[in-house]
N, C-alpha and C positions, 0 to 999 in steps of 0.2 A: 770525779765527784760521784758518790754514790746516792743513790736516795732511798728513800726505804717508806714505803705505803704499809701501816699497817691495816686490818680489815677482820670481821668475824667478831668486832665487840656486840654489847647489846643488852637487853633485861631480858634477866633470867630470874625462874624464882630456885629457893634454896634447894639443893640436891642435884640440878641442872648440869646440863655442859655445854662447854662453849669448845670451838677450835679457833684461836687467834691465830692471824696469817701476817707471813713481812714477806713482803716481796723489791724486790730490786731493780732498777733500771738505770742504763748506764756502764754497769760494771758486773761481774760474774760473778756472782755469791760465792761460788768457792772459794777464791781469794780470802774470803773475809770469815774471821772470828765473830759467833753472832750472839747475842744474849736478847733476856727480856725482863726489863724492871717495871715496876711500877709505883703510882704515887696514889696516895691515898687523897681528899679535900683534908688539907692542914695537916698533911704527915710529909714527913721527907721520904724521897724516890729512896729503892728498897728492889734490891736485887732477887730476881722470882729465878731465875735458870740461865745457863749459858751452853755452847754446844760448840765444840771444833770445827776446823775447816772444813775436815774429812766427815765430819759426823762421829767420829768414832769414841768421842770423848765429850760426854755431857756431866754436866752439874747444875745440881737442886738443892734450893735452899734447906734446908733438913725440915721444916715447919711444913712445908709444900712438896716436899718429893711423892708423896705419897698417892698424892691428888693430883698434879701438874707434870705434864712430862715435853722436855723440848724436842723439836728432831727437824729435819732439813730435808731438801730434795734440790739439790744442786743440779739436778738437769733442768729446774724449773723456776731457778733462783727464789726458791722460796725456800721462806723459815717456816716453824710452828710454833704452837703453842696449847697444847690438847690441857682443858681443865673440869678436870672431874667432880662430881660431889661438892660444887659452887657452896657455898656460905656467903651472908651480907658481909664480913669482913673482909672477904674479896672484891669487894667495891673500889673502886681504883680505875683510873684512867693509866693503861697498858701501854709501854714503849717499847718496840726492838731496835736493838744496835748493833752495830757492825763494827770493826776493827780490823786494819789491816793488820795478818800476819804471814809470817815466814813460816812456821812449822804445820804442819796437819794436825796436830793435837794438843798446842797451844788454847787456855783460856783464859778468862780474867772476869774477876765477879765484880772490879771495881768502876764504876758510873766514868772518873775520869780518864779511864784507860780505851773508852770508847768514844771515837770521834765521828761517826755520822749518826742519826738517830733519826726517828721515824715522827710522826707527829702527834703520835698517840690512837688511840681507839680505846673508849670506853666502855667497861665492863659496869653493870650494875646488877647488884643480886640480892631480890626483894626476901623478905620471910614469910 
């Protein structure tokens, strides 16, 4: 079983940044394919980045690449989540998940294709 703590949400005001963290206990981050969605109050959960076992293979939503970037430390079994130049429409209670896979640079941007999930941490970004 994995578990996954996320941590570093918070109010920010616009322009801000935040570093959202997943960390793991139980099992080896490596192992695992890790992403980070988010749900807006009354929006459906919404895929923000995902990142390889190895790290060596990330993906960003095209809306967000620009601002948000994912990346990992697998000796520390933590994920990340660096988000630049915040907006209120960044407001959103933040999820990371994990995924076992097989390949090093295997991802998947899809919600049901990941099976353990973190409990959130909330982002809120005033104007």
């Amino acid at each position: 079983q994995v578990q996954l703590v996320e941590s570093g949400g918070g109010l920010v005001q616009t322009g801000g940044s935040l570093r959202l963290s997943c960390a793991t206990s139980g099992r080896t981050l490596s192992n695992y394919g890790v992403a980070w969605f988010r749900q807006a109050p009354g929006k459906e959960r919404e895929f923000v980045a995902c990142i390889s076992r190895s790290g060596g293979s990330k993906g960003h939503v095209n809306s967000l690449k620009d601002r948000f970037t994912i990346s990992r430390d697998n000796a520390n079994n933590t994920a990340y989540l660096q988000m630049n130049a915040l907006k209120p429409e960044d407001t959103a209670t933040y999820y990371c998940a994990a995924r076992g896979v097989s390949s090093y640079d295997e991802m998947d941007t899809r919600p049901p294709m990941y099976k353990y999930w973190g409990q959130g941490t909330q982002v809120i970004v005033s104007s």
